[in-house]
Each structure stands twice: as structure tokens, then as C-alpha cells.
C-alpha positions as CSV (number, residue, x, y, z in Angstrom):
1,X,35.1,-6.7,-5.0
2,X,33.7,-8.5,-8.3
3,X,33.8,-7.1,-11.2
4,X,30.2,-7.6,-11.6
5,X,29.3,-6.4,-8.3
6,X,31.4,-3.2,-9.2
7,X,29.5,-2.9,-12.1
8,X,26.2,-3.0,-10.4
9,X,26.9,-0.1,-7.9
10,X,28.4,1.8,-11.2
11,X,24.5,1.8,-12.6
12,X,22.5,1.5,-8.9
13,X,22.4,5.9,-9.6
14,X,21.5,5.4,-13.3
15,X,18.6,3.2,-12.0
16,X,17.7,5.2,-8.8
17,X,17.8,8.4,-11.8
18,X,15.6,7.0,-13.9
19,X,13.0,5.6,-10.8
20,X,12.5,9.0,-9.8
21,X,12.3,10.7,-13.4
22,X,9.4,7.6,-13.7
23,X,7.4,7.8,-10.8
24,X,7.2,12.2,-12.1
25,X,6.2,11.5,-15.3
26,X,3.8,8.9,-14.2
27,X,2.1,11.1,-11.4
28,X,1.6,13.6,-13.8
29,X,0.8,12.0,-17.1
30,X,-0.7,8.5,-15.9
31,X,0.5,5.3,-17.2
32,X,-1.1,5.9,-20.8
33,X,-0.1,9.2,-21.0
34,X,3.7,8.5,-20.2
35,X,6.0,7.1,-22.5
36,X,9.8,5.9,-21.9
37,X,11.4,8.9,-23.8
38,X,9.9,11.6,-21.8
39,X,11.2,9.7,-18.7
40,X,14.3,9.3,-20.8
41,X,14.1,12.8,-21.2
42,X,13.6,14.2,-17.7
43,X,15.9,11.4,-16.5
44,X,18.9,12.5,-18.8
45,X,19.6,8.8,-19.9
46,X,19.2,7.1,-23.3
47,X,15.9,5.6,-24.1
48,X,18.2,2.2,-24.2
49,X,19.4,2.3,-20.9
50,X,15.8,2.4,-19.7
51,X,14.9,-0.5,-21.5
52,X,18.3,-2.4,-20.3
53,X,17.5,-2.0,-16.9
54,X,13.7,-2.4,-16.9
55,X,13.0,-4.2,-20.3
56,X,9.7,-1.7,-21.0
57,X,7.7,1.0,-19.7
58,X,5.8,-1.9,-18.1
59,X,8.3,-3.0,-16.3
60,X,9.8,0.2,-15.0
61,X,6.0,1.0,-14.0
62,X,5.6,-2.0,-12.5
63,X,9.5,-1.5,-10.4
64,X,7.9,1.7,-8.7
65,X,5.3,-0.5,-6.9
66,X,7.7,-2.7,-6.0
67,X,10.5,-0.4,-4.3
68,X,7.8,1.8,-2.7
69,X,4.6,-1.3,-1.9
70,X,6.7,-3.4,0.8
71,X,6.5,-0.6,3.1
72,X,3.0,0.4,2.4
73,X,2.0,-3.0,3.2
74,X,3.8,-3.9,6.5
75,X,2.8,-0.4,7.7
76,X,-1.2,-2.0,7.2
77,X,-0.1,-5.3,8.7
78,X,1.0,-3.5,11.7
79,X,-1.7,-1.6,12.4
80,X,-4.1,-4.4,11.3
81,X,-2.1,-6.4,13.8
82,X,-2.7,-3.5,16.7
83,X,-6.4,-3.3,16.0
84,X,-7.2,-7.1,16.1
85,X,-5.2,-6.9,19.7
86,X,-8.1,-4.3,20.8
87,X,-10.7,-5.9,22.4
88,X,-13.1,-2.7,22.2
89,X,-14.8,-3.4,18.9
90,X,-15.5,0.7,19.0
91,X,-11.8,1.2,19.1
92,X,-10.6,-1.1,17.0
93,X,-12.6,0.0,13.7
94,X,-11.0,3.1,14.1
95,X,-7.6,1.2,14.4
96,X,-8.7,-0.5,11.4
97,X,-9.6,2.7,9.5
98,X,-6.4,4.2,10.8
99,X,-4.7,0.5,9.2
100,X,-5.9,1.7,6.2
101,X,-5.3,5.9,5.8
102,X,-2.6,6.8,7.2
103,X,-0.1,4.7,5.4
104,X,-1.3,5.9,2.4
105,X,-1.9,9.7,3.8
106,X,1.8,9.2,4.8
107,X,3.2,9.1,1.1
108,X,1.2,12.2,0.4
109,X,3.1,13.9,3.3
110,X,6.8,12.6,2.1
111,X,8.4,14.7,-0.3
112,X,10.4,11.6,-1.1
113,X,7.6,9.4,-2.5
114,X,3.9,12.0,-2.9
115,X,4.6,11.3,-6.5
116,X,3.9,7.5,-6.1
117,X,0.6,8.3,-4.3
118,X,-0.7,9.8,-7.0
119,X,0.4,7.0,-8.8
120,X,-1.4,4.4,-6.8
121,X,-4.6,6.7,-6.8
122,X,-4.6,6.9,-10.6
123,X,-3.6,2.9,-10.7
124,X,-6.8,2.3,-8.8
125,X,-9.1,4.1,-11.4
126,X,-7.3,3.2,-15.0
127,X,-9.7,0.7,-16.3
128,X,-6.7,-0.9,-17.7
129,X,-4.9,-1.1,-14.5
130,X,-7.0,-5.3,-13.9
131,X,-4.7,-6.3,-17.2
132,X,-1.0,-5.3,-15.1
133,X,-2.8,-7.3,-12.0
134,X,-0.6,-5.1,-10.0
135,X,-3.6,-4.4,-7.2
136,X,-4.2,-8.1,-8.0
137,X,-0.3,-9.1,-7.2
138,X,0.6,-7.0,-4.5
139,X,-2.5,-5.3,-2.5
140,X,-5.2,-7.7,-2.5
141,X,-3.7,-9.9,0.0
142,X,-3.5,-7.0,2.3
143,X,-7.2,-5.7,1.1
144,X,-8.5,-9.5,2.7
145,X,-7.4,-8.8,5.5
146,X,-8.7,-5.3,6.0
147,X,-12.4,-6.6,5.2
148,X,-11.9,-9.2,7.5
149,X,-10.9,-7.2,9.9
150,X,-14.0,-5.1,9.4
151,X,-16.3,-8.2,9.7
152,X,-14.8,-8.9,13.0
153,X,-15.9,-5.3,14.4
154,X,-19.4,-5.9,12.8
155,X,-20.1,-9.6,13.2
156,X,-23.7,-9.0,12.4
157,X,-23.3,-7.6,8.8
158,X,-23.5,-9.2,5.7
159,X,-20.5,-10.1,3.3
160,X,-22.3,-7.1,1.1
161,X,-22.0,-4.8,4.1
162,X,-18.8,-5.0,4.7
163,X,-17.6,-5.2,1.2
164,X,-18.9,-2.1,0.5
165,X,-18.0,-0.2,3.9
166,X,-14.6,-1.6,2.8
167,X,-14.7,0.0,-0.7
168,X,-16.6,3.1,0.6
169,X,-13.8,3.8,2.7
170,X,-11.1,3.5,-0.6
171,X,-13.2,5.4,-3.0
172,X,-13.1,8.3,-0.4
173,X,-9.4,7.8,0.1
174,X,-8.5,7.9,-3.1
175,X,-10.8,11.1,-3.8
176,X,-8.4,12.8,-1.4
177,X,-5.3,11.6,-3.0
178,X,-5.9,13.0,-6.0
179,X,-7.3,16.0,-5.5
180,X,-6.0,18.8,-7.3
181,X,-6.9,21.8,-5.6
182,X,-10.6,22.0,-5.5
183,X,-11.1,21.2,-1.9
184,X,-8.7,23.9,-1.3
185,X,-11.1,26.3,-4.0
186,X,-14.2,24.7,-2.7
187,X,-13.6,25.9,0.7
188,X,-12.2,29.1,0.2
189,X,-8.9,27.6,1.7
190,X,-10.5,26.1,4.8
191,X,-9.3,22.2,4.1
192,X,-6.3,21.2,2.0
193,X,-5.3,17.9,0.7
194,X,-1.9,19.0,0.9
195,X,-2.4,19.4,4.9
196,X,-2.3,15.3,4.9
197,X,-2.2,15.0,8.7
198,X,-5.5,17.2,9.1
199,X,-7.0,15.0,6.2
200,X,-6.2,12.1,7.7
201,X,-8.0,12.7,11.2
202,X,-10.8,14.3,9.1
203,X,-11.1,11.2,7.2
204,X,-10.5,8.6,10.3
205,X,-13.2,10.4,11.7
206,X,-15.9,10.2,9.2
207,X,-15.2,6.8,8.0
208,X,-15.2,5.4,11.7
209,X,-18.5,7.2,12.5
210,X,-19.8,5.9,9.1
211,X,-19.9,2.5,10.2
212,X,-20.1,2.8,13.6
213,X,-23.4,4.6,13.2
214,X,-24.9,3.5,9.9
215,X,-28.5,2.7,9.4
216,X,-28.9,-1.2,8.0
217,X,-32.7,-0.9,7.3
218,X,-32.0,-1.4,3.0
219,X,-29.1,-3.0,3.2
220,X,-29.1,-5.8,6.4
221,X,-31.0,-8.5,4.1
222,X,-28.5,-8.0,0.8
């Protein structure tokens, strides 16, 4: 073995310690709200070492999207890839809306990686997050090909239309994935966030007859 490879696997734990110290701090804090010594901190390394392995709290952010985005992103290829080979437009928009939840639904659900939904969730609304271009970089290729997948169920609709179904359908995603309780206090304990599976079918449901059944009187013409 090298001694540089040796070297590498020497500091992969440092680095694997300090990803998951990160993607805590920033769940919980937000990207403005965290700062590279209380990651330091939690992750029981020098403030250095951080900055030696991910050059700024930037960069380490911007690491956490790209361990944990590959898999995100082939799992809405596949299913993308399933619904287009469904020739039943009324099943394949819910394959499509499936494409879209339950990868996402699925982090909330892993022990291993729940923090980095809430991450993506709170990415998604920062008004700051357009200047990192990490939506940009990484999701917006995927995000094309979910609206045009949805254009392809509703041939009739406008560009409008379907841009908005398609950002309908985040917003109300995103809602769920950060929730912090109140559906739970809202309905006296009846529906939980933290149930992801029965969120997810909840949610398939609703956003599938959404579409399937909205009324296009205001909006066919836009």
C-alpha cells in the first residue's frame, strides 16, 4: 500500500466524523445558523481539520449533497424511467408522483440520512440557497425531467399548468418534510410526519387525484 493511500484511509473516519457532526448541525440550525466550530465541536475535531478536508463551511455543506444526492437522483430516474414504460396515462402520473415522493419520504424514514432531509427541505426555502446553485447543479436536471414527464400524462395542458402542478406537488412535499410536530398536535395524534410510509401514500394520493381531477376553467388559457 502507498503511503498516500495509507494516509487517506487514516483520515476517511475523521471525514465520515465530521459529515455526520455537519449534516446535525445543519438540520438543526440551517446553513446560516451553523458555523464550522459548533460542527467542530460536536464532531470532536479541530476547527483546522475541518477546513483541511473541506476548505469552508461551504464546501463541507456543499459535500453532504454530494455523498447523499447520487442516490436520490437515480432512485427518481428509475421510477421516472418505470412510469414513462406505462402506457396508462392514469397510472403513470401516479408513477410519476411516486418518482418524485418517495425517494425523498425515504430519507425521512432512514435513521442514517433523516438529518439530510431536513437539510434539503430547508435548502429549498433559504433565499440564499440560488447563490450555492446547489438545486441549480445537482437537482434541476432531474426536476426537467419530472415536468416533462408530467406534460406527457397531460398533453393538453399548458407549460403554466404543468409547471405549477410540478411545483404544487414540491411545496406540499417539502411542507411534510419539515414539519415539526404540528400535524401530529393538529390532529390530536391522528397523522405523523414521522410515520413516512403512511405520509407518503397520503400524499401520492392527493397529489395524483389533484391533477388527475383538476378543474382548468382559470387556468387552460395561461
Amino acid at each position: 500500500m502507498s503511503r498516500a493511500k495509507a494516509e487517506t484511509e487514516q483520515l476517511e473516519p475523521t471525514r465520515a466524523r465530521i459529515m455526520d457532526a455537519a449534516e446535525r448541525v445543519f438540520a438543526e440550525l440551517g446553513y446560516d445558523g451553523s458555523s464550522v466550530r459548533k460542527i467542530a465541536t460536536l464532531a470532536s475535531v479541530p476547527v483546522a481539520l475541518i477546513n483541511y478536508h473541506f476548505g469552508s463551511k461551504e464546501g463541507l455543506y456543499r459535500a453532504l449533497f454530494e455523498k447523499r444526492v447520487p442516490t436520490i437522483y437515480d432512485q427518481r430516474v428509475t421510477g421516472l424511467q418505470l412510469a414513462r414504460s406505462e402506457p396508462d396515462l392514469d397510472r403513470r402520473i401516479e408513477l410519476v408522483v411516486k418518482a418524485l415522493i418517495y425517494p425523498m419520504f425515504n430519507l425521512r424514514g432512514s435513521e442514517k440520512s433523516s438529518y439530510f432531509g431536513q437539510i434539503m427541505a430547508r435548502e429549498l426555502s433559504d433565499p440564499s440557497a440560488e447563490t450555492r446553485g446547489i438545486f441549480r447543479d445537482m437537482f434541476d436536471p432531474v426536476a426537467q425531467m419530472m415536468i416533462e414527464a408530467i406534460a406527457e400524462c397531460f398533453p393538453h395542458w399548458t407549460k403554466a399548468e404543468v409547471h405549477w402542478a410540478y411545483h404544487t406537488m414540491l411545496g406540499a412535499m417539502m411542507l411534510v418534510m419539515m414539519d415539526n410536530g404540528r400535524i401530529a398536535r393538529l390532529s390530536d395524534g391522528a397523522c405523523s410526519s414521522q410515520d413516512y410510509e403512511d405520509a407518503a401514500r397520503h400524499m401520492v394520493a392527493i397529489l395524483t387525484a389533484g391533477m388527475k381531477y383538476r378543474d382548468r376553467t382559470m387556468t387552460k388559457n395561461s
